[in-house]
Each structure stands twice: as structure tokens, then as C-alpha cells.
Steps between C-alpha positions, in 0.01 A plus 500: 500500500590137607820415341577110458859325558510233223784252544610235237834279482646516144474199337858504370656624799302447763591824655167703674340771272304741644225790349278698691204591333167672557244303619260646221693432248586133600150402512450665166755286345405173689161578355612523109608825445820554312807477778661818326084707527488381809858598676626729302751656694692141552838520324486191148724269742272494806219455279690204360562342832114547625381303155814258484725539871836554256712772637664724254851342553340176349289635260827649333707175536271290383280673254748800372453857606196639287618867353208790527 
């Protein structure tokens, strides 16, 4: 199994996120399946930062931490 290294800079903080995924289930997503069907063993927060870059620090400053 191919694993990818995705890298994104948050767009609050600029700082480099970084997710390794399967291959598989990257091009799944790209192709329109769910991101959470697709990679499900990706944590909620580096989910977040393939769809949107923000890291979990900035998600929590700037939207409020979300309770479970």
C-alpha cells in the first residue's frame, strides 16, 4: 500500500500540517466519496486540515472546541 504525505499551511497560522494517508483512500475522496468513507482511520482534526488546512490549535481558538 502506497501511503501519501499531504502537506498544507494553516490558513490562520501558517504553520505546516501534515497527514499521511493511503493512496486508495485519497483518490477515493478526490473522486467524491465522503472524506470520513474514504479515510476512516484519520483522527476528526486531520480530516479537518485535508478539507480546510486549519490545525486543531486554530480550529479551537477560532471556532470553539466542539464537545463529543
Amino acid at each position: 500500500m502506497t501511503t501519501l504525505l499531504i502537506t498544507k499551511p494553516c490558513p490562520y497560522c501558517e504553520r505546516i500540517q501534515k497527514v499521511a494517508v493511503p493512496e486508495s483512500g485519497f483518490k477515493a475522496w478526490k473522486s467524491g466519496t465522503r472524506i470520513q468513507d474514504a479515510l476512516p482511520g484519520l483522527t476528526a482534526d486531520e480530516r479537518e486540515i485535508l478539507l480546510s488546512g486549519v490545525c486543531p490549535k486554530c480550529w479551537d481558538e477560532v471556532f470553539g472546541e466542539v464537545d463529543a
